[in-house]
PyMOL CGO cylinders between C-alpha atoms (Angstrom):
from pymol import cmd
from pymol.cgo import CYLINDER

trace = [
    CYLINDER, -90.73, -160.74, 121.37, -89.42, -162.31, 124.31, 0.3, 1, 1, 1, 1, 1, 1,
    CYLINDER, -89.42, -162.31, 124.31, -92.59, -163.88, 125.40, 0.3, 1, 1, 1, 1, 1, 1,
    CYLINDER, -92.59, -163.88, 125.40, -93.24, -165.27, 121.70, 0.3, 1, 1, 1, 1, 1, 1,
    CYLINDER, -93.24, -165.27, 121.70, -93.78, -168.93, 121.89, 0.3, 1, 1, 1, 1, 1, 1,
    CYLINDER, -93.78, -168.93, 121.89, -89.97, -170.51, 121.45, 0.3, 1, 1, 1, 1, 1, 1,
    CYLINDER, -89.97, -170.51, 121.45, -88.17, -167.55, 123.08, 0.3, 1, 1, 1, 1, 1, 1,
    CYLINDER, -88.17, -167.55, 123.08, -85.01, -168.37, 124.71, 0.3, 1, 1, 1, 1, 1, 1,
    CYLINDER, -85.01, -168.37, 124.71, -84.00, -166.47, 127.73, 0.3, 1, 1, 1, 1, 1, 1,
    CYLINDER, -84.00, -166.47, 127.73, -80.41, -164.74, 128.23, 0.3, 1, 1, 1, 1, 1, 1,
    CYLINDER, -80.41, -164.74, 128.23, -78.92, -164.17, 131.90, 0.3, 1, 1, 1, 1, 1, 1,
    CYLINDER, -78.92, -164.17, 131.90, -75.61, -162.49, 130.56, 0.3, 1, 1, 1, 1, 1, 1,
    CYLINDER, -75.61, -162.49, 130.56, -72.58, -163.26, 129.05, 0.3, 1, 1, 1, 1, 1, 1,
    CYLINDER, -72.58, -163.26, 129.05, -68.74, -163.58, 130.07, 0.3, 1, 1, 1, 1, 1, 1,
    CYLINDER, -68.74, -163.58, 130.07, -66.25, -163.13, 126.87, 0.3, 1, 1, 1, 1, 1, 1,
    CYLINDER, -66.25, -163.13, 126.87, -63.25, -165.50, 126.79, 0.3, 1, 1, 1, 1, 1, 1,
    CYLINDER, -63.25, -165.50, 126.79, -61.65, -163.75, 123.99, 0.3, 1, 1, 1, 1, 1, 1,
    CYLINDER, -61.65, -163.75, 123.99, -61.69, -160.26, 123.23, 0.3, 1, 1, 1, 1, 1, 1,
    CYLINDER, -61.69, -160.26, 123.23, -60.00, -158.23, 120.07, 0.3, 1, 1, 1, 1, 1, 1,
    CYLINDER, -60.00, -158.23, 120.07, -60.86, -155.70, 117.19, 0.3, 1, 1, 1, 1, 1, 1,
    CYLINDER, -60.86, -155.70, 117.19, -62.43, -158.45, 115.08, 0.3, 1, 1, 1, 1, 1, 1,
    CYLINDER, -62.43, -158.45, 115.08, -63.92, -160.89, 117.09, 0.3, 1, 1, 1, 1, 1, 1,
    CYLINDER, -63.92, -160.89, 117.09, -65.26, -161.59, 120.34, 0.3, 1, 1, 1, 1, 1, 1,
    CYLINDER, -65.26, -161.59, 120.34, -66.13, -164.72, 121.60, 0.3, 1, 1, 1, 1, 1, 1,
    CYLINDER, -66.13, -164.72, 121.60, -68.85, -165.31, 124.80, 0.3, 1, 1, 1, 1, 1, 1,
    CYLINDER, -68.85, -165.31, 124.80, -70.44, -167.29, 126.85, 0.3, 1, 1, 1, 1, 1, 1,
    CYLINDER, -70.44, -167.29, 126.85, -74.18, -166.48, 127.31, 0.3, 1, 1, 1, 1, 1, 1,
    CYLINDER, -74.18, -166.48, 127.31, -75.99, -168.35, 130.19, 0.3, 1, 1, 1, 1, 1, 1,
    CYLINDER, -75.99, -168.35, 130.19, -79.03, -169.03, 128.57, 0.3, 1, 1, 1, 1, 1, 1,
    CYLINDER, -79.03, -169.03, 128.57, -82.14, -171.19, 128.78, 0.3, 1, 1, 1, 1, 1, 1,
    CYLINDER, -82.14, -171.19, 128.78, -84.16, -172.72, 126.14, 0.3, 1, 1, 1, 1, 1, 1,
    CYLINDER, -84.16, -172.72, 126.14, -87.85, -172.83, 125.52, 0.3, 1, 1, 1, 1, 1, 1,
    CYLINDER, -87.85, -172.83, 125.52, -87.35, -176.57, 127.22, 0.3, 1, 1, 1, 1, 1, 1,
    CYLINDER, -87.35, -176.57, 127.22, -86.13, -175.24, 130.60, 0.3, 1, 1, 1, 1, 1, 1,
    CYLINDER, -86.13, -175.24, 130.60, -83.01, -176.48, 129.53, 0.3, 1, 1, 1, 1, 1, 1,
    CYLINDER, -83.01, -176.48, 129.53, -80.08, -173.70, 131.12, 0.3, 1, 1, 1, 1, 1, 1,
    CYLINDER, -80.08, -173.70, 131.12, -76.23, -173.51, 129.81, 0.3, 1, 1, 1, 1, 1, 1,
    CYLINDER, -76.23, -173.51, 129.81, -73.42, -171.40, 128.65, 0.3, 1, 1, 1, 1, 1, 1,
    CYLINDER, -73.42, -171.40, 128.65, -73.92, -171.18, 124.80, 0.3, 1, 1, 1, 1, 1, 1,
    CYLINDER, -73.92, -171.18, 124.80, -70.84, -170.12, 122.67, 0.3, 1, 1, 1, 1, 1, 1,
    CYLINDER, -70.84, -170.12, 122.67, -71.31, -166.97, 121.05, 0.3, 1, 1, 1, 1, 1, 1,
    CYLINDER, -71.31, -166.97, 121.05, -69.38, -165.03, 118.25, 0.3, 1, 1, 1, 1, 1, 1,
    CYLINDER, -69.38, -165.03, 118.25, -69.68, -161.38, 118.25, 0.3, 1, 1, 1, 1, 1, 1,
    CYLINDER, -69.68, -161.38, 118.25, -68.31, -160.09, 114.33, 0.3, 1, 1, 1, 1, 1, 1,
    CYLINDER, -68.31, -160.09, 114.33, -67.75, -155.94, 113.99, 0.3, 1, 1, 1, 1, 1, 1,
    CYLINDER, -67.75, -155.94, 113.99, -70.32, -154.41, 111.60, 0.3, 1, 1, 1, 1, 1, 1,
    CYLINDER, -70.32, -154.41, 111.60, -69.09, -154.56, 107.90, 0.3, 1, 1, 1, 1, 1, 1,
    CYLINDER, -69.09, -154.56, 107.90, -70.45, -152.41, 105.33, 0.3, 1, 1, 1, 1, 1, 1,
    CYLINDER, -70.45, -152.41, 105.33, -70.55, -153.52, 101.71, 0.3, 1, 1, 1, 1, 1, 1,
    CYLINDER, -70.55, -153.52, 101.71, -70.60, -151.17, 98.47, 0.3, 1, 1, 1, 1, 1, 1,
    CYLINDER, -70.60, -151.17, 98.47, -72.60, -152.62, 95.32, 0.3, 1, 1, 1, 1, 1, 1,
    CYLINDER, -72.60, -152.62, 95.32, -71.51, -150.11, 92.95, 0.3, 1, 1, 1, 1, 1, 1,
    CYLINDER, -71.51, -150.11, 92.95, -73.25, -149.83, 89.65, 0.3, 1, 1, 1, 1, 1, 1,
    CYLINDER, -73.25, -149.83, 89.65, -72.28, -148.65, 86.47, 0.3, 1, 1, 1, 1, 1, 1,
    CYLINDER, -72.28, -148.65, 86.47, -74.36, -147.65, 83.32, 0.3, 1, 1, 1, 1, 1, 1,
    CYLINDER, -74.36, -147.65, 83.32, -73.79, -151.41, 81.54, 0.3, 1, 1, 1, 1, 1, 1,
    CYLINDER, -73.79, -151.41, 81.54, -75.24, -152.79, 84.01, 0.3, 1, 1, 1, 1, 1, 1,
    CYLINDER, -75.24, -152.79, 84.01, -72.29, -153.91, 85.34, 0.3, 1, 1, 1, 1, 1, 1,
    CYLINDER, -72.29, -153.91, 85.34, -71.28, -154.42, 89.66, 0.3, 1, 1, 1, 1, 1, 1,
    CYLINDER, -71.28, -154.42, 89.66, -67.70, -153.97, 90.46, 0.3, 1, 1, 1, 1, 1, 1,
    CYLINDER, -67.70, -153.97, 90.46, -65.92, -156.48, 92.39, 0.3, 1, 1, 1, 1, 1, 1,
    CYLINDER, -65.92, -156.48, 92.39, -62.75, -158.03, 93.33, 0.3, 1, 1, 1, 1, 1, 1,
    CYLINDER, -62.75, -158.03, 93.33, -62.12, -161.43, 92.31, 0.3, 1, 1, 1, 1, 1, 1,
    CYLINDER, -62.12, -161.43, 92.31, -59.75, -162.91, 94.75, 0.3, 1, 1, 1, 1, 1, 1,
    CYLINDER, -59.75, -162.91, 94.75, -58.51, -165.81, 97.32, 0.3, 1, 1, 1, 1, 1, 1,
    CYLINDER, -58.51, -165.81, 97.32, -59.71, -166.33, 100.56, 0.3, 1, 1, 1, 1, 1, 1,
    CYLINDER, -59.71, -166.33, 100.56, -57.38, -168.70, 102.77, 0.3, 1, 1, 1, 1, 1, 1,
    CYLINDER, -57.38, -168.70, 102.77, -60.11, -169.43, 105.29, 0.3, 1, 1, 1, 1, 1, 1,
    CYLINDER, -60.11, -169.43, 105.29, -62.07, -171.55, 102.78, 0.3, 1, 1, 1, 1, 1, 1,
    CYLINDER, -62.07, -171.55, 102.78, -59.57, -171.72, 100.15, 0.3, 1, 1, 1, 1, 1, 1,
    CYLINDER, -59.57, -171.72, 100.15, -61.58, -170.45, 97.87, 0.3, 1, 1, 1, 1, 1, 1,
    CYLINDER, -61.58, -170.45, 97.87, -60.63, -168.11, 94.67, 0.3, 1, 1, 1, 1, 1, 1,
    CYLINDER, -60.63, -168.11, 94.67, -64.14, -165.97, 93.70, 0.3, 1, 1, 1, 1, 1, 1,
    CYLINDER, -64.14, -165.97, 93.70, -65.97, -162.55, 93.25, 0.3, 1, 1, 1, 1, 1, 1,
    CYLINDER, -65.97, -162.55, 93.25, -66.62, -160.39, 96.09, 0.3, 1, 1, 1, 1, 1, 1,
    CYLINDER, -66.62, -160.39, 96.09, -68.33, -156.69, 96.21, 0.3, 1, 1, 1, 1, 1, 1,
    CYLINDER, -68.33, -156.69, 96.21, -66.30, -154.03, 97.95, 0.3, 1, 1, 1, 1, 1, 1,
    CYLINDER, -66.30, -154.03, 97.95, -66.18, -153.76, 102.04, 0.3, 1, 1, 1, 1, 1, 1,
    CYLINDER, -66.18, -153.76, 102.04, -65.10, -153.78, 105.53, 0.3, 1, 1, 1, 1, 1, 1,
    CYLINDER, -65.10, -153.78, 105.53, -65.48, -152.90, 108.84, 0.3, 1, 1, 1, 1, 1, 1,
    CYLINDER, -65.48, -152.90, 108.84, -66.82, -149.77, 109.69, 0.3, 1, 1, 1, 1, 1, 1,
    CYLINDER, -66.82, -149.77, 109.69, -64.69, -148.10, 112.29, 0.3, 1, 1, 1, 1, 1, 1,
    CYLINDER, -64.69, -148.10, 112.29, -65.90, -146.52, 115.49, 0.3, 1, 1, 1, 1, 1, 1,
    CYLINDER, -65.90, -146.52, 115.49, -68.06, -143.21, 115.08, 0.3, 1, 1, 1, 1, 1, 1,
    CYLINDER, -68.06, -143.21, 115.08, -68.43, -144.01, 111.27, 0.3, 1, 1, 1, 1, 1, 1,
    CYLINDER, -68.43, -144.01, 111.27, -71.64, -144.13, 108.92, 0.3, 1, 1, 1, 1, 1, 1,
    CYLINDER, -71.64, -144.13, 108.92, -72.07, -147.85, 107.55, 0.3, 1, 1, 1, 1, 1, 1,
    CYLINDER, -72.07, -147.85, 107.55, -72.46, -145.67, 103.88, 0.3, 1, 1, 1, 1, 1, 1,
    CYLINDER, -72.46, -145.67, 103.88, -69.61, -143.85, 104.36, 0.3, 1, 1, 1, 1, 1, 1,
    CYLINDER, -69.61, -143.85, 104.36, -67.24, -146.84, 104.70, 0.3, 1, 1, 1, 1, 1, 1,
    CYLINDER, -67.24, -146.84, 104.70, -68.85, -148.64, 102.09, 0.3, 1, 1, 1, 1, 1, 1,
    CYLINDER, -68.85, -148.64, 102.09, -67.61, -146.02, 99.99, 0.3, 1, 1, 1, 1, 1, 1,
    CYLINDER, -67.61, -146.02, 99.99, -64.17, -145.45, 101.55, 0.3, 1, 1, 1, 1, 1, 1,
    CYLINDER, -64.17, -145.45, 101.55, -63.32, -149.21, 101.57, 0.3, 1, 1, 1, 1, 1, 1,
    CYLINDER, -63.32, -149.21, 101.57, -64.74, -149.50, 98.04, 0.3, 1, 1, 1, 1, 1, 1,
    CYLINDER, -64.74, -149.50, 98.04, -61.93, -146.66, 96.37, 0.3, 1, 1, 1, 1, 1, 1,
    CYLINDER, -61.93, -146.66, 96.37, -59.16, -148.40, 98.85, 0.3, 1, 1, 1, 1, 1, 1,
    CYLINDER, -59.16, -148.40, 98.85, -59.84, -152.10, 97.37, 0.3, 1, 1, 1, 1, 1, 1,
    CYLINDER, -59.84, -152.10, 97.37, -60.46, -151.50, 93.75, 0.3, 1, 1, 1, 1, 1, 1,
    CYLINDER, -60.46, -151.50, 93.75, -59.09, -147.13, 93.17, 0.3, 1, 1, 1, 1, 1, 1,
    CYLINDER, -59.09, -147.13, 93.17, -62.41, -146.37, 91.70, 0.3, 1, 1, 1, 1, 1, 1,
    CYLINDER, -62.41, -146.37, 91.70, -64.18, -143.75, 93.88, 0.3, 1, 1, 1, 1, 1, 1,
    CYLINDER, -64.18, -143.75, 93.88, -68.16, -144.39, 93.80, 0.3, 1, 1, 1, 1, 1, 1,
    CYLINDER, -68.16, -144.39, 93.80, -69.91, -141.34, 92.47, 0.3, 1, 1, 1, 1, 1, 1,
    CYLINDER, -69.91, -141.34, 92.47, -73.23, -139.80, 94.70, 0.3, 1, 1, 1, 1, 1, 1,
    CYLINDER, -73.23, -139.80, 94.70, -74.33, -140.73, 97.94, 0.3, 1, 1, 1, 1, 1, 1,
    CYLINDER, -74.33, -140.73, 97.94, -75.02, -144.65, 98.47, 0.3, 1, 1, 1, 1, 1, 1,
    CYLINDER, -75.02, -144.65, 98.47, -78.64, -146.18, 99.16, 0.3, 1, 1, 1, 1, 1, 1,
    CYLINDER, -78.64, -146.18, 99.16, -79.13, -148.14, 101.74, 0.3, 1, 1, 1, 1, 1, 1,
    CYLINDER, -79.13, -148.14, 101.74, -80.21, -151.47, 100.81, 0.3, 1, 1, 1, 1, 1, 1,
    CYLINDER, -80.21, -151.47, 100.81, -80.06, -154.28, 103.21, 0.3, 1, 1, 1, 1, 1, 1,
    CYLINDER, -80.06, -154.28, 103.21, -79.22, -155.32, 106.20, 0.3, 1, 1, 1, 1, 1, 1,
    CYLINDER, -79.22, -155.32, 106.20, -79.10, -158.59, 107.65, 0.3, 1, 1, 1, 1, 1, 1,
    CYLINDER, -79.10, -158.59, 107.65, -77.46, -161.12, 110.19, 0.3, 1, 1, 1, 1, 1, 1,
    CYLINDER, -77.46, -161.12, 110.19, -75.78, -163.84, 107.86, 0.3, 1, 1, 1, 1, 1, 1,
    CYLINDER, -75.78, -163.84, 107.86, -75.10, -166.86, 110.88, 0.3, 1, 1, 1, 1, 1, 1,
    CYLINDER, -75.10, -166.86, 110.88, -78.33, -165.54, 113.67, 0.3, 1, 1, 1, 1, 1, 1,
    CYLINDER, -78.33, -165.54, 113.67, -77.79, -169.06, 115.72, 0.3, 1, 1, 1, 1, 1, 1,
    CYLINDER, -77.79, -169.06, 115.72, -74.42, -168.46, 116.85, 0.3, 1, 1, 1, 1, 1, 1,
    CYLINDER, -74.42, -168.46, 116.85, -72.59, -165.19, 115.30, 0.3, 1, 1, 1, 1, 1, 1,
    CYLINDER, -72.59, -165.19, 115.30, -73.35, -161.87, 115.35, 0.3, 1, 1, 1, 1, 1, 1,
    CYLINDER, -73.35, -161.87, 115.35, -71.92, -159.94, 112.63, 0.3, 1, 1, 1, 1, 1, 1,
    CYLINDER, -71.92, -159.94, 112.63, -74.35, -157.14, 111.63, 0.3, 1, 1, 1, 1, 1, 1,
    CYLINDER, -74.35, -157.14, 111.63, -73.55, -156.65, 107.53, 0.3, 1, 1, 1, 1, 1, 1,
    CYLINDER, -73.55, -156.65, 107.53, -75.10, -153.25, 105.76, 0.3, 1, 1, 1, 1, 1, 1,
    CYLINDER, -75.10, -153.25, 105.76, -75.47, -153.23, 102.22, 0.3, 1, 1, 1, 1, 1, 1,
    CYLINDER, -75.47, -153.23, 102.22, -75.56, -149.89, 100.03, 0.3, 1, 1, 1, 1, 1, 1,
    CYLINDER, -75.56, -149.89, 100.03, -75.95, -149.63, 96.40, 0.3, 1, 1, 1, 1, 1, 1,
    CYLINDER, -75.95, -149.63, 96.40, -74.28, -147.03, 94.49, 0.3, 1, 1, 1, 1, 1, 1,
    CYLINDER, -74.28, -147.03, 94.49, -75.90, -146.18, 91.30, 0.3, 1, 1, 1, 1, 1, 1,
    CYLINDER, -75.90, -146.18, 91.30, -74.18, -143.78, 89.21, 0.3, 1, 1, 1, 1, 1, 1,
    CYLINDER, -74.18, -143.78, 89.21, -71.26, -145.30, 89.05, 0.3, 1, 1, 1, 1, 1, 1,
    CYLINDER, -71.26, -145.30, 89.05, -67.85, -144.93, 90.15, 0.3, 1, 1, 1, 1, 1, 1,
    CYLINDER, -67.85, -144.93, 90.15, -64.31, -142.39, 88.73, 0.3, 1, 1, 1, 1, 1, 1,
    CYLINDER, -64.31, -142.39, 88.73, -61.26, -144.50, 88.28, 0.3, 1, 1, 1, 1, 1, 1,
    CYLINDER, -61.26, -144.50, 88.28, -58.65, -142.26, 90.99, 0.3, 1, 1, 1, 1, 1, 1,
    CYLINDER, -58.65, -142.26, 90.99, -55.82, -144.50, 90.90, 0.3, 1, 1, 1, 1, 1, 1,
    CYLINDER, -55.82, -144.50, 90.90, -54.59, -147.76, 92.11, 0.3, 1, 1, 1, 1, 1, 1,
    CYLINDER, -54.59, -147.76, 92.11, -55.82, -149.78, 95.34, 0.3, 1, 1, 1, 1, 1, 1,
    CYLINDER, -55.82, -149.78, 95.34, -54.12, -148.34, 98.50, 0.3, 1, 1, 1, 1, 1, 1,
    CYLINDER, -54.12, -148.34, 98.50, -55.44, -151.43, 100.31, 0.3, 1, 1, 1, 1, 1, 1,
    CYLINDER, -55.44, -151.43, 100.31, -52.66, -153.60, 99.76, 0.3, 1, 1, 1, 1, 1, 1,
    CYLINDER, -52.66, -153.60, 99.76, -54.07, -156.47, 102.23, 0.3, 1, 1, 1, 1, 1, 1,
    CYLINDER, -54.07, -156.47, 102.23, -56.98, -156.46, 99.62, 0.3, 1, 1, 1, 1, 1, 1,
    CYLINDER, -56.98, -156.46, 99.62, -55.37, -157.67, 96.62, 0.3, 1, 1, 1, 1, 1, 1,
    CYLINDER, -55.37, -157.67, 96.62, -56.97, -158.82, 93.64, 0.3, 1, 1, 1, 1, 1, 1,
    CYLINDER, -56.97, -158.82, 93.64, -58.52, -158.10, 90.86, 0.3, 1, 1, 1, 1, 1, 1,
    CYLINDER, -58.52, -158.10, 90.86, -60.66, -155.69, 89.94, 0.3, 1, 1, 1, 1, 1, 1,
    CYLINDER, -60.66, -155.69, 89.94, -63.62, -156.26, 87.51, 0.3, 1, 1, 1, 1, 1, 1,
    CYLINDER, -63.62, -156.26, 87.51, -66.83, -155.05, 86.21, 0.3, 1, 1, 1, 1, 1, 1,
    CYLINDER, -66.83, -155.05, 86.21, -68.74, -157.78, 86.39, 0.3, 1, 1, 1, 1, 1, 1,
    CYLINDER, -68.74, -157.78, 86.39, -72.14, -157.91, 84.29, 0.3, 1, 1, 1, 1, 1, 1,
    CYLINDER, -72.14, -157.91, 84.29, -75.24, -158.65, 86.38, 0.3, 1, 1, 1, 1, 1, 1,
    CYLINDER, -75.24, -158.65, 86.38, -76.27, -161.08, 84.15, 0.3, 1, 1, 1, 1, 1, 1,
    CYLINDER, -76.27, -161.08, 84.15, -73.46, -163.39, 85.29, 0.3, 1, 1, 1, 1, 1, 1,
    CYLINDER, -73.46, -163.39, 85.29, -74.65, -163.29, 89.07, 0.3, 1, 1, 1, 1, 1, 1,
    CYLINDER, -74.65, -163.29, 89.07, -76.65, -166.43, 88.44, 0.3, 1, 1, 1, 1, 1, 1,
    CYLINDER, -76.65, -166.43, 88.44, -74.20, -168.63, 86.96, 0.3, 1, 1, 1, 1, 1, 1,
    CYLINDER, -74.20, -168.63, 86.96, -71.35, -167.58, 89.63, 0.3, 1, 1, 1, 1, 1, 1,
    CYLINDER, -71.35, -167.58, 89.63, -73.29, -168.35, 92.52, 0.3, 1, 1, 1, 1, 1, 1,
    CYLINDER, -73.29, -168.35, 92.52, -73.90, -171.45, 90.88, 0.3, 1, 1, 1, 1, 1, 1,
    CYLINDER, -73.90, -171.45, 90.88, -70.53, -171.81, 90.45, 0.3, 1, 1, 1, 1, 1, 1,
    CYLINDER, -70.53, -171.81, 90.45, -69.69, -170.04, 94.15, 0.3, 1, 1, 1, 1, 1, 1,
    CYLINDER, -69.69, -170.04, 94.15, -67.50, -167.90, 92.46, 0.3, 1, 1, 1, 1, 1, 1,
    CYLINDER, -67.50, -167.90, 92.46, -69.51, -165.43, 94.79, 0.3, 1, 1, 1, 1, 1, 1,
    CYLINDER, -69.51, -165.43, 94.79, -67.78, -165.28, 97.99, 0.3, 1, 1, 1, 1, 1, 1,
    CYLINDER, -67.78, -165.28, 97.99, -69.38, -164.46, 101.54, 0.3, 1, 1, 1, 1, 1, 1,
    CYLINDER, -69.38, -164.46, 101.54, -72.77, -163.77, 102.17, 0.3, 1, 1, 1, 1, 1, 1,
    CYLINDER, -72.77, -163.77, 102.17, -72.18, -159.93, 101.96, 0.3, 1, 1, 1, 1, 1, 1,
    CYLINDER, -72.18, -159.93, 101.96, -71.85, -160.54, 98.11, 0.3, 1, 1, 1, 1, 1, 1,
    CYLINDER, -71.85, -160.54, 98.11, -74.20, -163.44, 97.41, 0.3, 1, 1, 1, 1, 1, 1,
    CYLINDER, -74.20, -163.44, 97.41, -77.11, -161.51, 99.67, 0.3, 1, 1, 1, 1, 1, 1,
    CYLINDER, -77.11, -161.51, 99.67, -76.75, -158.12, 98.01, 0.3, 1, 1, 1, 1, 1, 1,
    CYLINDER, -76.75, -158.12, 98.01, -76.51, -159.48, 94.29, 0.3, 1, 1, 1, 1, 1, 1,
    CYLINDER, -76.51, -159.48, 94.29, -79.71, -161.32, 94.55, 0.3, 1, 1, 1, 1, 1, 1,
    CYLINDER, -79.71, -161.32, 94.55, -81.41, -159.03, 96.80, 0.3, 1, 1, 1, 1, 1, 1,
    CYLINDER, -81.41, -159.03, 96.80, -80.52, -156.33, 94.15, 0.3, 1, 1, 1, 1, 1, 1,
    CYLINDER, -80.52, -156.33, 94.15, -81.68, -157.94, 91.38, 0.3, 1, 1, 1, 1, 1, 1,
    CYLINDER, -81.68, -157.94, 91.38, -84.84, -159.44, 92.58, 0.3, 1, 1, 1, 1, 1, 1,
    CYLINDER, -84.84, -159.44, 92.58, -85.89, -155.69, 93.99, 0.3, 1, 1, 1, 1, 1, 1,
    CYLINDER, -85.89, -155.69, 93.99, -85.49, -154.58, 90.59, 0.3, 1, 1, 1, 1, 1, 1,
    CYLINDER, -85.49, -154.58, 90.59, -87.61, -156.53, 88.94, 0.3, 1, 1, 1, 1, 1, 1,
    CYLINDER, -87.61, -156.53, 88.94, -90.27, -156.30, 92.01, 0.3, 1, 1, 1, 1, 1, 1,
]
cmd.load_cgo(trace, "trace")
């Protein structure tokens, strides 16, 4: 790839700020126009998301706020997947500590993707989970609070229109969903 018309070349990277959540570098880099500079870079953990399904045809999700963007919306089940973990297995472990429904089988992977590529890296897996979910209780995520929905899939259309769909780890997954299924 890296001698694909376009290519830009990397010489390493220095990070200026380093924690569990993000990371933030410097790459020396050159462009395809000979150009050469440091090139901020934000490095995300992997997140794994749960779409879990139910027999209505129904996703759940959390509709809550998000500070960042001060936005109040939908958002499918998720988090960071912790060192030595499966991305499927925390999809499923973060989905019965948001919502206390406990998705039922193994999940399907069924994306992933790299929502900013230009200047973030923040490697998202998506996993759908079929059959369903068992209610076990309430949320023991208590930094996760909202409310917890099954949300019809018909509706994805109109939220997104809305963006009552928040983050690209819902939005992606929905429509990537739906538009397999009908491929």
């Amino acid at each position: 790839m890296a001698d694909e018309q376009g290519a830009w070349q990397t010489f390493g990277e220095r990070l200026v700020y380093d924690n569990k959540w993000v990371k933030v570098g410097l790459t020396d880099v050159q462009a395809p126009n000979g150009q050469r500079w440091e090139y901020h870079v934000v490095h995300l953990a992997r997140i794994a998301i749960a779409l879990v399904l139910n027999d209505r045809d129904e996703a759940l999700m959390l509709w809550r706020y998000r500070f960042a963007t001060d936005q109040w919306g939908y958002e499918l089940l998720g988090g960071m997947v912790d060192e030595g973990e499966e991305s499927a297995v925390t999809a499923a472990r973060e989905a019965a500590e948001e919502s206390g429904w406990e998705p039922i089988g193994k999940g399907e992977h069924l994306v992933s993707f790299e929502p900013l590529p230009g200047q973030v890296t923040a490697p998202v897996d998506v996993y759908v989970f079929p059959n369903g979910a068992k209610h076990i209780g309430d949320p023991t995520d208590t930094e996760e609070v909202g409310r917890v929905e099954w949300v019809p899939l018909s509706r994805v259309n109109e939220l997104a229109q809305r963006q009552e769909l928040l983050g690209s780890g819902t939005l992606v997954a929905l429509l990537y969903y739906l538009n397999s299924r009908t491929a």
